[in-house]
N, C-alpha and C positions, 0 to 999 in steps of 0.2 A: 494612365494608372488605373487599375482594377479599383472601381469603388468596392468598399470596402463594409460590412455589415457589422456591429457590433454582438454579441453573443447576448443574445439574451435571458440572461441569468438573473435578472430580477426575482421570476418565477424562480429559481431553483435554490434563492439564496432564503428563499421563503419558504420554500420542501428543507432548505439544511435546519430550519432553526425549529421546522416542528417536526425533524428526524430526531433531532436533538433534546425536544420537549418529550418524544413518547419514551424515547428512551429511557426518561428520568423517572424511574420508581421508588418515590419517599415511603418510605415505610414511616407510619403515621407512628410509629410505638418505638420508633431510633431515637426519637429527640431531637434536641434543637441541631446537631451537630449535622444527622442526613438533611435536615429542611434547607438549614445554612450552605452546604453542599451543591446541592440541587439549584438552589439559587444563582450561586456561582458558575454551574457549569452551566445555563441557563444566559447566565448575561455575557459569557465567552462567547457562549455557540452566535450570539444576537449580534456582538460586535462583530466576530467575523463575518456575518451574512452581510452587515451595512458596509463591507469593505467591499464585497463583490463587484457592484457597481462602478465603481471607481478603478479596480482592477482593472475589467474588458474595456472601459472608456479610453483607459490611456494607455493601453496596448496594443500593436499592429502587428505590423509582420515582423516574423525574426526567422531565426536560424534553429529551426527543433533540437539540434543537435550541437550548439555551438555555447551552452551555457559554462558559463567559471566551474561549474560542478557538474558531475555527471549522477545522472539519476540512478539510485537502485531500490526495487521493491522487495518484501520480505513477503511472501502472497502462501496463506497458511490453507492447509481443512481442518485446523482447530484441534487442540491436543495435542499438539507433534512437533512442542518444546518451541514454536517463535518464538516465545516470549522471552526464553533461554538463547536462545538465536541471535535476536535481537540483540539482547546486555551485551552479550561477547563481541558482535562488529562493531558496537559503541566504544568499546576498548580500544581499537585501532585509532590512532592518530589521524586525523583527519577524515572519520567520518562522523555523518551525522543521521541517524538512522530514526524515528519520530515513531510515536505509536501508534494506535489505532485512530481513526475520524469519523468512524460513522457510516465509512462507504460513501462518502463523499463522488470519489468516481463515478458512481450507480447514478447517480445525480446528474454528474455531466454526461453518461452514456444518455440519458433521458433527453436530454437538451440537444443533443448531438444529432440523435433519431431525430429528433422532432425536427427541426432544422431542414435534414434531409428529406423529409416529407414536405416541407412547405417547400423546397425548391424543388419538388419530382413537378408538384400542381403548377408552380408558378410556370416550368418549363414550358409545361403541356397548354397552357394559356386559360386558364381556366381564372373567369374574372374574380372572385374571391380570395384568390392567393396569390394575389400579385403581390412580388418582392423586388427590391434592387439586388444588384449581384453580389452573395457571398462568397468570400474569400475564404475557403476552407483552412489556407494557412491562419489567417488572423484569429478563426473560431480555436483552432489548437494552440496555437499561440498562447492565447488569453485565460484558454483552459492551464496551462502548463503556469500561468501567474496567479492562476486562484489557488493551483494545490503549493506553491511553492511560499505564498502565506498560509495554505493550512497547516502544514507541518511546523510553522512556531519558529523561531530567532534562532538563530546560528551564527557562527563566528566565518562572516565571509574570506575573509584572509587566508582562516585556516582550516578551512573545511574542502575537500575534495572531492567526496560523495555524500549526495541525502536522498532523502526517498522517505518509506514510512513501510510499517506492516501492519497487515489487516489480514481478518479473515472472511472477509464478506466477497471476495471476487476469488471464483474456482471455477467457472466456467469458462470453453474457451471461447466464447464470445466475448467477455468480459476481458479476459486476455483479450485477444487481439486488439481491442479497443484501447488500451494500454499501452501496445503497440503502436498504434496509431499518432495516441497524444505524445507519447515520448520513444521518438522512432530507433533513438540510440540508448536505449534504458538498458538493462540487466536484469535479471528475475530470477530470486533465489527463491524456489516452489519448497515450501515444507509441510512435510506428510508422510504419514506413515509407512512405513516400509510393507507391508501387508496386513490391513487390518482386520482381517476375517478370521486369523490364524495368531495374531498374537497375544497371548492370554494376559499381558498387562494391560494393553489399550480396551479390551475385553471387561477385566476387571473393574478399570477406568470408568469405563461407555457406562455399565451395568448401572453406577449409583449417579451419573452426572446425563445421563440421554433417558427421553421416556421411553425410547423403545424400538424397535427392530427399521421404522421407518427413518428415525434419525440414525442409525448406524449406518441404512444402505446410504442415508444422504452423504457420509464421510465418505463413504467407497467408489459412489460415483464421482465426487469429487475427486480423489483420491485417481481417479482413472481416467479422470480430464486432465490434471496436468499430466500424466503420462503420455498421453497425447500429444498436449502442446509444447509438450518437452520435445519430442520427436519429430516438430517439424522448426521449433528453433534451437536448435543445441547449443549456435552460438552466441545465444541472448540468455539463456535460461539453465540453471542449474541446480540438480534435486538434493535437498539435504535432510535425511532419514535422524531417526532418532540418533541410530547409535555412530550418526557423522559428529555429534555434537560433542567432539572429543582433542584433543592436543593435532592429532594426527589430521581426521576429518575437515578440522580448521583452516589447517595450514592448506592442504588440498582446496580450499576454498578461495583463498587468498591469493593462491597461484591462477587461478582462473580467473580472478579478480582480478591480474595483474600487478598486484602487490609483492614489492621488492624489501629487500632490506630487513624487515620485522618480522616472528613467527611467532606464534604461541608458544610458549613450554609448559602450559598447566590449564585445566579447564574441570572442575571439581563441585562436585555437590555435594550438598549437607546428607544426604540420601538419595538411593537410589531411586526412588520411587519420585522425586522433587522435579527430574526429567519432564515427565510427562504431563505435571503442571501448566498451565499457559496464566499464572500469578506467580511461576516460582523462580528466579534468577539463579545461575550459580555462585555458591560460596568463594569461589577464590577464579580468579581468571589472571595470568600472566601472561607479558609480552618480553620476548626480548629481540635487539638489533636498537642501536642509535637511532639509527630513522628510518621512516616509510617511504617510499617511492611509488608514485602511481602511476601507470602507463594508460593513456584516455583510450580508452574501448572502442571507440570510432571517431 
């Protein structure tokens, strides 16, 4: 048997909890209601950090691909309606789609690297980095049970799909790394259809970005999942603003492998609510008895 290395995530469960503290800006003049707040998301972030531990301990090797639910991410460049996205796959029977974390990910790619650096030295024999042998399945493994409590309580019986969306991973480094830990995932990329040229996201950008650096940062985002669209098509699939619609959906669902149910309605209070990443839509229907899922690999 391959001895086996535990993940050492102590450190990273200690970077989650002070990603999670800088995060938190109490505006001193909100009152008791932000402080109270802040607290709370504070002693969340703490407990799950104390869970880490206890995760990679009692985890070994498994099957990346063999879990009761299959994995999907919602992986944004920010404004270009996930938020919208999100609410609507949460409509479908049987999945379970979780919010943002913080980039929680960026953490394990941290750990991941490092890892790989103490076994290039340990290789090479260099007396300071002597290691026992890591079991790369086990470090993935373990990674796949730290995110599978970060995204929060689900109904195992009746859930099919989970995952989470975030906007902090648009590179495709950070893709592929994704890749790696979850080798039979899915990845619904959303972003703008061209946003150099669209006078709403324009509009948008103008009052919510300081300025021409963070618009190119959307574009080049924007032109990495293009990229790594093109080299997994059949993992990855691009959903533009104006997919976010009865029509678009269903097209989405059928790539999903999804049987049985289709949207017949998907409606917003305003046109302009789209391109919110706070604003869900007004009305979202489904019809068909039941869903059917087909496992993606």
């Amino acid at each position: 048997m391959t001895p086996r290395h535990p993940l050492l995530l102590a450190v990273a469960a200690q970077a989650l909890r002070l990603r999670f503290a800088a995060s938190l800006t109490v505006d001193l003049d909100g009152g008791r209601d932000d402080l109270e707040l802040a607290r709370a998301d504070d002693s969340r972030s703490a407990d799950f950090s104390a869970e880490i531990p206890a995760l990679v301990a009692n985890d070994g090797e498994c099957d990346l691909c063999a879990s009761d639910q299959q994995w999907l991410f919602v992986l944004s460049t920010g404004h270009s309606g996930a938020t919208s996205l999100t609410e609507i796959l949460n409509k479908v029977p049987g999945f379970y789609i979780a919010g943002e974390n913080m980039g929680i990910m960026d953490i394990l790619l941290d750990e991941y690297d490092s890892l790989g650096k103490i076994v290039k030295r340990s290789e090479r024999g260099e007396p300071g980095w002597q290691t026992k042998p890591i079991s790369q399945r086990h470090v993935l493994c373990a990674m796949q049970a730290v995110m599978r409590t970060a995204i929060g309580d689900f109904k195992e019986g009746q859930t099919s799909v989970v995952g989470f969306k975030e906007v902090r991973h648009t590179s495709r480094y950070k893709l592929d790394f994704f890749k790696k830990v979850f080798p039979c995932a899915r990845f619904i990329l959303s972003s703008q259809t061209d946003l150099a040229t669209s006078s709403k996201a324009l509009q948008m950008h103008a009052s919510s970005l300081a300025g021409n650096a963070d618009l190119e940062q959307l574009q080049n985002a924007t032109r990495e999942f293009g990229l790594w669209l093109r080299r997994h098509p059949e993992n990855a699939f691009n959903v533009r603003l104006e997919d976010l619609s009865p029509r678009g959906m269903n097209e989405l669902l059928s790539w999903l492998g999804v049987r049985g149910c289709r949207f017949s309605a998907v409606e917003y209070a305003d046109e302009a609510d789209i391109l919110s990443d706070n604003v869900v839509p007004a009305k979202v229907e489904m019809t068909g008895t039941t869903c059917h899922f087909e496992r993606w690999a």
